[in-house]
C-alpha positions in Angstrom: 0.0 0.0 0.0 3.3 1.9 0.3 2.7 3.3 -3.7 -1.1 4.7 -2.8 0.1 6.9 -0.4 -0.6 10.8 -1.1 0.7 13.9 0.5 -2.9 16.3 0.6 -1.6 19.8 0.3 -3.8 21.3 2.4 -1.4 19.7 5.3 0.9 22.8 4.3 -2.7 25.5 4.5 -0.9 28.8 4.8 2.0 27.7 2.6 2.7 27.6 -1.5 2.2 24.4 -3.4 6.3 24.7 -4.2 6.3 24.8 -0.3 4.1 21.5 -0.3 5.5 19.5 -3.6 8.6 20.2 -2.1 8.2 19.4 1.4 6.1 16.0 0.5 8.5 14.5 -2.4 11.6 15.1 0.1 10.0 13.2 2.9 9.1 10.2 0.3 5.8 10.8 -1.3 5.4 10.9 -5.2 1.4 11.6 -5.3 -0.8 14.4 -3.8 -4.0 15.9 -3.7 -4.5 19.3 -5.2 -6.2 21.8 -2.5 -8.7 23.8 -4.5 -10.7 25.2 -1.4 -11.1 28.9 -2.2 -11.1 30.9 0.6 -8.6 28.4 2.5 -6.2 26.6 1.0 -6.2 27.3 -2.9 -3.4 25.9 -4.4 -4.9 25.9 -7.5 -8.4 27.4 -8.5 -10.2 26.7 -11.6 -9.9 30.1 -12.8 -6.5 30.2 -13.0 -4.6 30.6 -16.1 -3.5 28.3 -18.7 0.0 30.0 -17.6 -0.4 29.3 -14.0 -1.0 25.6 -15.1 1.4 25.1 -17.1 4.1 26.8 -14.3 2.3 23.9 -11.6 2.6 21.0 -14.0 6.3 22.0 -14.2 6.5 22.0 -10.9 5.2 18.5 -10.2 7.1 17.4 -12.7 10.6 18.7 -11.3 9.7 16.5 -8.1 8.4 13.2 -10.0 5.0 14.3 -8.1 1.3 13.2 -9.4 -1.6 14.5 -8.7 -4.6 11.8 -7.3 -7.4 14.2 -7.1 -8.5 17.6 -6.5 -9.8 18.5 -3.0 -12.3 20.6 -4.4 -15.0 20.8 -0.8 -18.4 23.2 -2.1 -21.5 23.1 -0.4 -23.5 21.2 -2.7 -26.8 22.6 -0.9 -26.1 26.0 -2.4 -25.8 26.8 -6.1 -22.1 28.2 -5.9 -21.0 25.1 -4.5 -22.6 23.3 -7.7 -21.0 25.7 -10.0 -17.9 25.4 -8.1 -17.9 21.2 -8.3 -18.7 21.4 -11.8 -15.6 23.8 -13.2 -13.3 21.7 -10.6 -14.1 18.6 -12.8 -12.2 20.3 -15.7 -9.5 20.8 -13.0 -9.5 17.1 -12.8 -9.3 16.8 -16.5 -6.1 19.4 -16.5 -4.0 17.3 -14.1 -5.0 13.7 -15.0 -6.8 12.6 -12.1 -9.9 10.4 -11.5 -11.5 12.2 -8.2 -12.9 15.2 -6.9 -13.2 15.7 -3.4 -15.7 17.2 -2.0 -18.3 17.4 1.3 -21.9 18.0 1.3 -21.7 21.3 3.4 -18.9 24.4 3.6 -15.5 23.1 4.3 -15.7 25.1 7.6 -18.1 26.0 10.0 -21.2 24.0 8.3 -24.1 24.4 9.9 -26.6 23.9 6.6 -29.0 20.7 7.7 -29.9 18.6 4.9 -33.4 18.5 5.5 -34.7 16.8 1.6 -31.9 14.2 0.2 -34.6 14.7 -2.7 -33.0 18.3 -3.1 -29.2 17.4 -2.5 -29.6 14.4 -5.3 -31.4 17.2 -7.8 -28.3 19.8 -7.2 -25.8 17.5 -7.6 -27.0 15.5 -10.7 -25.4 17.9 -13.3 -22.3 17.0 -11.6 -22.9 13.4 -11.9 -23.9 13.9 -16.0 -20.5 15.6 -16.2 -18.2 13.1 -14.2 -20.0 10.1 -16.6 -18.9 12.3 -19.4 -15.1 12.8 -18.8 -14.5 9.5 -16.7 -14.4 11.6 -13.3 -15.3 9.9 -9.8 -17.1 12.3 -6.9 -16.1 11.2 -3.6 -18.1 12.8 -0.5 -16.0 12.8 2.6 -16.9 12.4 6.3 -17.3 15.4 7.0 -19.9 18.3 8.8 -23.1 17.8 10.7 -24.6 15.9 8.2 -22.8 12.7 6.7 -20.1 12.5 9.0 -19.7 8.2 9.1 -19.0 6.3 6.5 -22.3 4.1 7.3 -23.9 7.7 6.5 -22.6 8.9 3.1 -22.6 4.9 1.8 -26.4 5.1 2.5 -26.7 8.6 0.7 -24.5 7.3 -2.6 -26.2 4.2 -2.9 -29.5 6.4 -3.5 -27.4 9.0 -5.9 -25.4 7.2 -8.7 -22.5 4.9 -9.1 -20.3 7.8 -9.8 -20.5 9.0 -6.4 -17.8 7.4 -3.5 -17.1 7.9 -0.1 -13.4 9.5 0.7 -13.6 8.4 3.7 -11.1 10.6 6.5 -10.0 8.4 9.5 -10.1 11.4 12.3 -13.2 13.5 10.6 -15.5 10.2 11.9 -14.6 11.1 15.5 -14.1 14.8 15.5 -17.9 15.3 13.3 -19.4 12.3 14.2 -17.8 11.1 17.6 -17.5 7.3 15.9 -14.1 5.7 16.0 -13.5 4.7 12.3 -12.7 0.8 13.1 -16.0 -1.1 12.6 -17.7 2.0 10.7 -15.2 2.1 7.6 -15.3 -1.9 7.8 -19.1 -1.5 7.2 -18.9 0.9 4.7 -15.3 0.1 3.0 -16.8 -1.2 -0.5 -17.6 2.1 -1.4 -15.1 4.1 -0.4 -12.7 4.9 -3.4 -10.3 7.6 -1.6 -8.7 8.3 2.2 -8.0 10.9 4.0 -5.2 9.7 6.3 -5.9 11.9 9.4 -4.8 11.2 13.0 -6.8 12.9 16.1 -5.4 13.5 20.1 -7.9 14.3 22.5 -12.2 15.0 23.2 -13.6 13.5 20.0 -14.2 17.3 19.0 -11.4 19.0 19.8 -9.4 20.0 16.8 -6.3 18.1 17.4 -5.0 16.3 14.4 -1.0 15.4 14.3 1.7 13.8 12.3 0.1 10.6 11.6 1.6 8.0 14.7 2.0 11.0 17.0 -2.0 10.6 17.9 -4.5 7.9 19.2 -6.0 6.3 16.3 -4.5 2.5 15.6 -3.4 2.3 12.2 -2.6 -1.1 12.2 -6.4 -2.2 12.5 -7.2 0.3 10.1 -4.7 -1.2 7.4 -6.3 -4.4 8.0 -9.6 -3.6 7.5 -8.1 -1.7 4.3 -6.4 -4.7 3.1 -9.0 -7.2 3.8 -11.2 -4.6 1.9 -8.9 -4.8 -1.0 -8.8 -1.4 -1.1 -7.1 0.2 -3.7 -7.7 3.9 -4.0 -5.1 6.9 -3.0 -4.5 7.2 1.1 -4.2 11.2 1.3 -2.2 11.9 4.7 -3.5 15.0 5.6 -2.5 17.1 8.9 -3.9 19.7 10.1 -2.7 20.5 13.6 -4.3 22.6 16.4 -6.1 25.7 16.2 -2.8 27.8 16.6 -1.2 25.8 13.2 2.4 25.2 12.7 5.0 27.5 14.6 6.5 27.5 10.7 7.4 25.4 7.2 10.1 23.8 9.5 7.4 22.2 11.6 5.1 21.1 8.8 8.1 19.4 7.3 8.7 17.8 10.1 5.2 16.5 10.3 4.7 15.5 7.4 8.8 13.6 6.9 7.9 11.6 10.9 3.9 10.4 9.0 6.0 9.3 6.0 8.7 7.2 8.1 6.0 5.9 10.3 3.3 4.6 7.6 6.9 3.1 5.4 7.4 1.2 8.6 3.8 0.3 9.4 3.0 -0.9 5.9 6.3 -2.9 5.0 
């Protein structure tokens, strides 16, 4: 499982991609995940320029880096986050990646209840058309107040379309949904198609989310599960720290170099 790890570069949120492709292919990874979170961490953005591309394609390039998929969280509840899921599809198509990431709600602070699944399935069915078009999967991740298990969002894609997955993030389960990701993501592991490799310290929502090792969550019994899933997808580490962030690059480098050396370990 060593060759489906992925750095995701919103683990380096208040740093440059260069900062992130850089960090990630020195510590060992070859593959990330895009941030396209406007507002937060926008590495790239579908209305950049054909210029600004072409400069980040050369940049993954220099480092031997591919991009998995393009963390693209809208609100699909709201018409800009439709509009915002649909251009980020042709950001897919510009880097050669099967999935888009995304949530159901805004990628902070959500507070929108889905009240009518009948609603969320008519936003987002443009989206679908378009993903069946260009060979593009939609994975919905753990995340928010309203799918926030894995048992949750394989119920809701079963009802949606085939093109719709679960990315399924390992510390998100406990921190939205206070679950502990063991038996849910074995109950719900044949339809997740991407991981979000998150570790969690403390309360179940308390934002607390290390180097991957450095928290609570067994990883062992999650790689199991994983490989008696046959799972097969890309395993995104993502870190996101405490409220007060990284004292610097330094620290996120550090991070992210320690989760790389741990899972090498763990997996081999």
């Amino acid at each position: 499982m060593l060759n489906q790890l992925a750095i995701n570069s919103n683990t380096y949120h208040g740093f440059s991609l260069e900062d992130a492709v850089k960090g990630a292919s020195r510590a060992g990874f070859t593959q990330i995940e895009l941030s396209a979170v406007k507002d937060h961490t926008a590495h790239v953005l579908p209305e950049m320029s054909s210029k600004q591309f072409h400069k980040i394609k050369e940049l993954l390039h220099e480092y031997k880096m591919q991009c998995v998929g393009i963390g693209a969280h809208s609100n699909v509840m709201k018409a800009e986050g439709i509009d915002n899921l649909l251009k980020s599809i042709d950001l897919a198509v510009e880097f050669n990646c099967p999935y888009i990431i995304t949530a159901t709600g805004d990628s902070h602070h959500d507070s929108d209840v889905v009240e009518d699944e009948r609603i969320l399935a008519e936003n987002i069915e443009p989206v679908i058309q378009k993903c069946e078009k260009l060979n593009k999967t939609l994975v919905i991740e753990t995340h928010g107040n309203n799918y926030s298990t894995g048992v949750a969002l394989k119920k809701l894609a079963a009802s949606l379309n085939n093109r719709i997955k679960i990315n399924y993030d390992t510390a998100n389960v406990i921190f939205y949904g206070n679950t502990l990701p063991y038996d849910d993501l074995e109950a719900s592991a044949d339809c997740v198609a991407f991981m979000h490799l998150k570790d969690k310290r403390g309360a179940f929502n308390e934002w607390n989310f290390p180097a991957i090792g450095d928290g609570d969550l067994d990883f062992r019994k999650i790689f199991r599960i994983l490989t008696n899933a046959n799972y097969r997808g890309p395993i995104s580490v993502e870190i996101e720290f405490t409220p007060a962030g990284p004292a610097d690059l330094e620290e996120v480098n550090e991070a992210v170099k320690r989760s790389y050396a741990y899972l090498s370990r763990l997996i081999e």
